[in-house]
C-alpha positions as CSV (number, residue, x, y, z in Angstrom):
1,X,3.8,50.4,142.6
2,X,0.9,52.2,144.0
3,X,0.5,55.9,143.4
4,X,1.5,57.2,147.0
5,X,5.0,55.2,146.4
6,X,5.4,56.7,142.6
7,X,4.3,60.3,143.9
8,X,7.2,59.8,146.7
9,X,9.6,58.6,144.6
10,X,9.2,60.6,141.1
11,X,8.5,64.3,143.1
12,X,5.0,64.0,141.3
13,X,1.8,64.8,143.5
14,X,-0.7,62.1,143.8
15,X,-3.2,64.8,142.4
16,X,-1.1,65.3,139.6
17,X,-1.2,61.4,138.5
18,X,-4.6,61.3,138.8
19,X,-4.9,64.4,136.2
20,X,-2.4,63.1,134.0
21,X,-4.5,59.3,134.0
22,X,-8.0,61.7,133.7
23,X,-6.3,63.5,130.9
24,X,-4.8,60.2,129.3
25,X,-1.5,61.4,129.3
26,X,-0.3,58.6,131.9
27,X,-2.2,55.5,132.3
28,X,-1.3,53.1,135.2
29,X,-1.0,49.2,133.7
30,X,-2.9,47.9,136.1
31,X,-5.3,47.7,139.0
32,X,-4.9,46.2,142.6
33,X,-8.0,43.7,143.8
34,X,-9.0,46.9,145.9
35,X,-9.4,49.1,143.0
36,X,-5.8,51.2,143.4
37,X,-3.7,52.2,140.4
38,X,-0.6,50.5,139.7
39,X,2.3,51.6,138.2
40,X,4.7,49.4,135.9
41,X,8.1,50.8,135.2
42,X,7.1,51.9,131.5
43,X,4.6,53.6,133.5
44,X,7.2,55.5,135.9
45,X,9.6,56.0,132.6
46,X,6.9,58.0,130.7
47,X,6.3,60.0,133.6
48,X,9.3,60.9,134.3
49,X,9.4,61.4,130.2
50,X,5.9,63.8,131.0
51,X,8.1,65.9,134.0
52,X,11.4,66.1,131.5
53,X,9.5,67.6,128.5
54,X,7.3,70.0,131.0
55,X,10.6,71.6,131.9
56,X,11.3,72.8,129.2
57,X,8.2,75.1,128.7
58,X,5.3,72.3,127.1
59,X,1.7,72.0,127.9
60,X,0.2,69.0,128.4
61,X,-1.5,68.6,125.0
62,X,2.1,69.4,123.6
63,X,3.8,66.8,125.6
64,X,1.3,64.0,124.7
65,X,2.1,64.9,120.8
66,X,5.5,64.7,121.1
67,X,5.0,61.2,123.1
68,X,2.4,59.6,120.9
69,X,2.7,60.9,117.5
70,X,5.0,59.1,115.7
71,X,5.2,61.8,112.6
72,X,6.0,64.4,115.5
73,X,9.1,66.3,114.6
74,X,10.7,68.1,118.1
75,X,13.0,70.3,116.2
76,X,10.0,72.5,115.2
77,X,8.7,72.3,118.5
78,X,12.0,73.6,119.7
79,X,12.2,76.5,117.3
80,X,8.4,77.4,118.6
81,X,9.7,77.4,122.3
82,X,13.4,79.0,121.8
83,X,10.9,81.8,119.9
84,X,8.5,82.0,123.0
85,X,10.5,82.0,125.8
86,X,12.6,84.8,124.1
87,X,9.9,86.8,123.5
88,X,9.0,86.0,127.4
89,X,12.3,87.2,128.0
90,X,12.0,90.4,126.3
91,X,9.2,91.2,128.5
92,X,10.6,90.2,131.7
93,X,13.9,92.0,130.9
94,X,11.7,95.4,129.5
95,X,9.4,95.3,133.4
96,X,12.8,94.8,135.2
97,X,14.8,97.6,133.7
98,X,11.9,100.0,134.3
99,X,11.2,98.8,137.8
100,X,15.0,99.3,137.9
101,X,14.8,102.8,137.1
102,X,11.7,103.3,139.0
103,X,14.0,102.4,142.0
104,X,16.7,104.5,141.1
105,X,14.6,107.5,141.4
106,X,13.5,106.8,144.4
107,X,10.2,108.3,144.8
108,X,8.9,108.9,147.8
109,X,5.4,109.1,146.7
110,X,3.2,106.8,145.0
111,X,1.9,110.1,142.9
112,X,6.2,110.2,141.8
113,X,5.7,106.4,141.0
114,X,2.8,107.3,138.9
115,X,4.5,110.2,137.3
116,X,7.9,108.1,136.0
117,X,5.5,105.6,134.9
118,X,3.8,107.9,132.3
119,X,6.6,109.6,131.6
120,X,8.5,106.9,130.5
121,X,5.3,105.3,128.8
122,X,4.8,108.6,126.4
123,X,8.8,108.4,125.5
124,X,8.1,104.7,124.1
125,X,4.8,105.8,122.3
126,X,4.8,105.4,119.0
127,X,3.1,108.9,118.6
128,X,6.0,111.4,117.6
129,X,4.6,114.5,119.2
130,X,4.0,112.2,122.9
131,X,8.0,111.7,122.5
132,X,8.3,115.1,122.2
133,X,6.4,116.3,124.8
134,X,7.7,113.9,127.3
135,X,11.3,114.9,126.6
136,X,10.4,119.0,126.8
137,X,8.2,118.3,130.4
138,X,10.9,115.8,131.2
139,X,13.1,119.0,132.9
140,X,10.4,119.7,135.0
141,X,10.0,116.2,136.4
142,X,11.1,115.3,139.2
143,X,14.2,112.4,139.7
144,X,13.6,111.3,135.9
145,X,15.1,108.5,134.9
146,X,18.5,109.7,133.4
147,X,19.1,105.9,132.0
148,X,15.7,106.4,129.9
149,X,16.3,109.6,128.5
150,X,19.9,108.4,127.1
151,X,18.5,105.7,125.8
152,X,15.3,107.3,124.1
153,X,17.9,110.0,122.5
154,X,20.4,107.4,121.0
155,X,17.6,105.5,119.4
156,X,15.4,108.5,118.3
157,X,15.3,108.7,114.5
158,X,12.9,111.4,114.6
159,X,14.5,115.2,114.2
160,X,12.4,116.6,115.9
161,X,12.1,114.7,118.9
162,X,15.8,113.6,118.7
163,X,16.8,117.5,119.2
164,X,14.2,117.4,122.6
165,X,15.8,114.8,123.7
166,X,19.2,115.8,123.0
167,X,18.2,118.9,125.5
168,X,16.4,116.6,128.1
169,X,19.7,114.9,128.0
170,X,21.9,118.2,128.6
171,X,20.0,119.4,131.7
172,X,21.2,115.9,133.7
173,X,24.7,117.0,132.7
174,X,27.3,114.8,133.8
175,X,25.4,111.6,135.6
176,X,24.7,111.4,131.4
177,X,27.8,111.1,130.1
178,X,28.8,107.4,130.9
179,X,25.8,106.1,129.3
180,X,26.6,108.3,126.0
181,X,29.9,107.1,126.1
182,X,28.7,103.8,125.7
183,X,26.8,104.8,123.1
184,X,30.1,105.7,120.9
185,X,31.2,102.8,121.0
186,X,27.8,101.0,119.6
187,X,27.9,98.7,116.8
188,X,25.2,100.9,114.8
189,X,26.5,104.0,113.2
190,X,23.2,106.0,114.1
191,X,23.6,105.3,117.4
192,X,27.3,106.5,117.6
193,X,26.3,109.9,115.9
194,X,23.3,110.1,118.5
195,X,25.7,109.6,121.0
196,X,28.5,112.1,120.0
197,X,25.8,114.7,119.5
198,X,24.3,114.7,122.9
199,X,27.6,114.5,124.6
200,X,28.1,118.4,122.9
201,X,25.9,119.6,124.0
202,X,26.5,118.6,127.7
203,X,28.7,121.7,128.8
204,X,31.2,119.8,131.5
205,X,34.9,118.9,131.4
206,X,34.0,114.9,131.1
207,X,32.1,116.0,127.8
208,X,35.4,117.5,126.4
209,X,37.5,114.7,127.1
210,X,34.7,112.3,125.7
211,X,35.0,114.4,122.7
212,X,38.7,114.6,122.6
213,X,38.7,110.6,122.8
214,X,35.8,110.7,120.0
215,X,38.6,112.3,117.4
216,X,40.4,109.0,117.1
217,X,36.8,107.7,116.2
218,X,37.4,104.9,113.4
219,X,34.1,106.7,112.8
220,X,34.4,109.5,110.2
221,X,31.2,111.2,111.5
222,X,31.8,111.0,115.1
223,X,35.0,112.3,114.3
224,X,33.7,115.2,112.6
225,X,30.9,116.3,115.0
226,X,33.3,116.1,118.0
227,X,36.3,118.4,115.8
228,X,33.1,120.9,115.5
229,X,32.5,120.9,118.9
230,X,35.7,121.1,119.8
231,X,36.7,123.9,117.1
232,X,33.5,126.2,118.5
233,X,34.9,125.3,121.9
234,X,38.5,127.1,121.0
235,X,36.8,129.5,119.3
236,X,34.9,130.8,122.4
237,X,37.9,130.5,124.2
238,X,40.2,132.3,121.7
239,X,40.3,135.8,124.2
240,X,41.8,133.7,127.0
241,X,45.5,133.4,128.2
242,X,45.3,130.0,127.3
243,X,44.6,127.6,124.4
244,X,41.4,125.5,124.8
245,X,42.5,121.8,125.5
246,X,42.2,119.8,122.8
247,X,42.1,122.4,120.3
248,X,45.7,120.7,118.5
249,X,44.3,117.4,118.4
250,X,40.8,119.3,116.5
251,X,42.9,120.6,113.5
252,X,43.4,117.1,111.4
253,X,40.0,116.0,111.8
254,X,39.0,119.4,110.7
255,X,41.2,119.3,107.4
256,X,39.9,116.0,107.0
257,X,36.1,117.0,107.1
258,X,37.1,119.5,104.3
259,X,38.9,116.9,101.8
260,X,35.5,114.5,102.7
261,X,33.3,117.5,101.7
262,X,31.6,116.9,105.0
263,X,29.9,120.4,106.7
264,X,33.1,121.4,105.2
265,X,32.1,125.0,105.3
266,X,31.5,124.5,109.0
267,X,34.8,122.9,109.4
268,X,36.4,125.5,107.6
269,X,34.8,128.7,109.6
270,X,35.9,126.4,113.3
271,X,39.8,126.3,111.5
272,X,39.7,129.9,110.6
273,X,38.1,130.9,114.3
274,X,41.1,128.8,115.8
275,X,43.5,130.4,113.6
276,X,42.9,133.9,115.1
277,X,45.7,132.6,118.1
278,X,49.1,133.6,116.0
279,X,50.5,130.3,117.5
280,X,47.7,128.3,115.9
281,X,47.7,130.8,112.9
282,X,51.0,128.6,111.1
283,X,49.7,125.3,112.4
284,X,46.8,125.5,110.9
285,X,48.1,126.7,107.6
286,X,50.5,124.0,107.2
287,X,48.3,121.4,108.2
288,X,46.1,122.4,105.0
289,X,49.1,123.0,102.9
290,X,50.4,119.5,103.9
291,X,47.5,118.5,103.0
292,X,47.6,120.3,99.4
293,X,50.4,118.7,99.0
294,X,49.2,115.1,99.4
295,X,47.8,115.9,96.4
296,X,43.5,114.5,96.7
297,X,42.4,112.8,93.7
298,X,39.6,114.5,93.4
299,X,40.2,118.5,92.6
300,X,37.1,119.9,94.6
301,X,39.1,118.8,97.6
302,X,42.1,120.6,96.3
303,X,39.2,123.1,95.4
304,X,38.1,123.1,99.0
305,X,41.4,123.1,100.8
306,X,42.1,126.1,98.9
307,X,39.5,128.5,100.2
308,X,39.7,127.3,103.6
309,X,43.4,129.0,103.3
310,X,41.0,132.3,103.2
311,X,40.8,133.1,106.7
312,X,43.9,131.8,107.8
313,X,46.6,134.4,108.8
314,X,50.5,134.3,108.3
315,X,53.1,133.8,105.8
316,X,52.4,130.6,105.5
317,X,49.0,130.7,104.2
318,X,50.2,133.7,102.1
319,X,52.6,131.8,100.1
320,X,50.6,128.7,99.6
321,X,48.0,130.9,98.4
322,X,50.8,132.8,96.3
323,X,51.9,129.4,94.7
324,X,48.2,127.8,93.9
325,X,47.5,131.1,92.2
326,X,49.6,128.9,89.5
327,X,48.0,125.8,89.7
328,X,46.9,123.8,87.2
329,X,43.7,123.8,88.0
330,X,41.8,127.0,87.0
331,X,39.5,127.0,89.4
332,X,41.7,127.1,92.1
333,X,44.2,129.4,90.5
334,X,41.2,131.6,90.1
335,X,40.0,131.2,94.1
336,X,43.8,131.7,95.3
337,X,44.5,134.6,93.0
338,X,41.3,136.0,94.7
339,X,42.2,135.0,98.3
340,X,45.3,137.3,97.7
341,X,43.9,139.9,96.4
342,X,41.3,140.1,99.5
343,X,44.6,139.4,101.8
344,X,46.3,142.7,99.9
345,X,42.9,144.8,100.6
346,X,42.9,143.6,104.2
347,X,46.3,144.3,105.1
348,X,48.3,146.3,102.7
349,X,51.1,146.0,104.8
């Protein structure tokens, strides 16, 4: 078969056949009288053999290897090209999402274009102060990429520049909050507390309820950092006709962070602020004396528990604390004997 008839048939240019006989990679058998190449089958078999490996990603020199060396062994030629092409695809993927967000904030100018572009350049630099001072001029930017600061802040591990960013973050307000909620539900702890954090300090109603949702967290942290929130919230709120939604569902996380020993003093000052309400007051109280009463293993929980009853009002902190002034355990007979005698000073009555 001449080569007009093997280019037609295969999809192979005639140019192409003569580079692969030039480069030795396909040979025709044979010769017309008139000089032309021939093709046997064999012939057509290998280059359709030549076409099949170049598919999947080989140069020439590779393809020749893997059809004339007999020690060749394709499964570490595979390995190399599954590691290439997703490297490749790690490129391709990081150009498109930032042409994507590019896009999204639609500049009008080529001088916006330009801006985005460095911005979002400094916030991947490896440099810890260029993070930094992308997130603080990110505010002044204009139509920055919300999808890149979320992302920049749930993967920051730096304190300093995680805290920028977390403020970057809060001045998009809400058109931030989906991303972040995404972020709770991450496979990487880090990223989840990253996550929970930002959506605090967002000040908008999907925020609460993000946070609400975040304090059936299988997550202990998330679930502590959204019961802060949440308690400081209340707290704020405590001179309003109405209790801060929510505020119920904070108190067991609360009690919880003080058994862990987790910014238990923290957790201890948000169940005391929510405790100035009298209809919170008893809740409050017997959630910590139910709590007591579970008995912890350990006795600096029982420790702890105790002097969180300190700035709860009521009867029912008074008796608890009237009863562990008995306890077993000196320490906290001690620190609830002490507790009352403060309560007597405070209110005599």
């Amino acid at each position: 078969m001449l080569i007009g008839d093997v280019a037609r048939r295969s999809g192979v240019s005639a140019r192409m056949l003569r580079h692969y006989d030039a480069l030795g990679l396909v040979r025709p058998t044979g010769r017309t009288g008139s000089g032309y190449r021939e093709y046997s089958g064999e012939d057509i078999r290998r280059i359709f053999h030549v076409e099949s490996l170049r598919s999947l990603g080989l140069s020439l020199r590779e393809v020749a290897r893997a059809l004339d060396d007999p020690g060749f062994r394709p499964s570490e030629l595979v390995d190399d090209l599954v590691r290439q092409t997703q490297e490749r695809i790690a490129v391709e993927t990081a150009l498109l999402t930032r042409l994507r967000r590019i896009g999204a904030a639609e500049p009008a100018e080529w001088e916006d274009v330009l801006q985005i572009v460095a911005l979002l350049h400094a916030l991947g630099s490896e440099n810890p102060a260029s993070r930094q001072r992308a997130a603080l001029s990110s505010a002044e930017a204009a139509a920055v990429p919300v999808e890149a600061l979320v992302e920049a802040a749930l993967h920051e591990e730096d304190p300093n520049v995680a805290g920028a960013l977390r403020w970057a973050v809060a001045q998009s307000g809400a058109a931030a909050l989906e991303l972040l909620a995404e972020g709770l539900a991450s496979p990487v702890a880090e990223v989840r507390e990253r996550a929970v954090r930002s959506i605090a300090a967002i000040p908008h109603e999907r925020a609460v309820a993000l946070l609400e949702g975040a304090l059936r967290s299988p997550d202990s942290m998330v679930r502590g950092h959204a019961a802060l929130t949440l308690g400081v919230q209340a707290e704020q709120a405590a001179q309003g006709e109405h209790e801060e939604r929510g505020a119920a569902d904070v108190v067991p996380a609360l009690v919880e962070m003080i058994v862990e020993g987790r910014n238990d003093v923290d957790a201890a000052d948000a169940l005391g602020a929510l405790a100035r309400r009298p209809a919170s007051a008893d809740r409050i109280a017997t959630a910590l004396v139910g709590r007591l009463a579970d008995g912890p293993d350990d006795l600096p929980a029982r420790r702890r528990l105790t002097q969180a009853l300190a700035d709860i009002p009521g009867v029912t902190a008074a008796r608890a604390l009237a009863e562990l002034a008995h306890d077993e355990d000196p320490a906290v007979a001690l620190t609830a004997a002490y507790l009352l005698t403060l309560r007597e000073a405070r209110d005599p009555d």
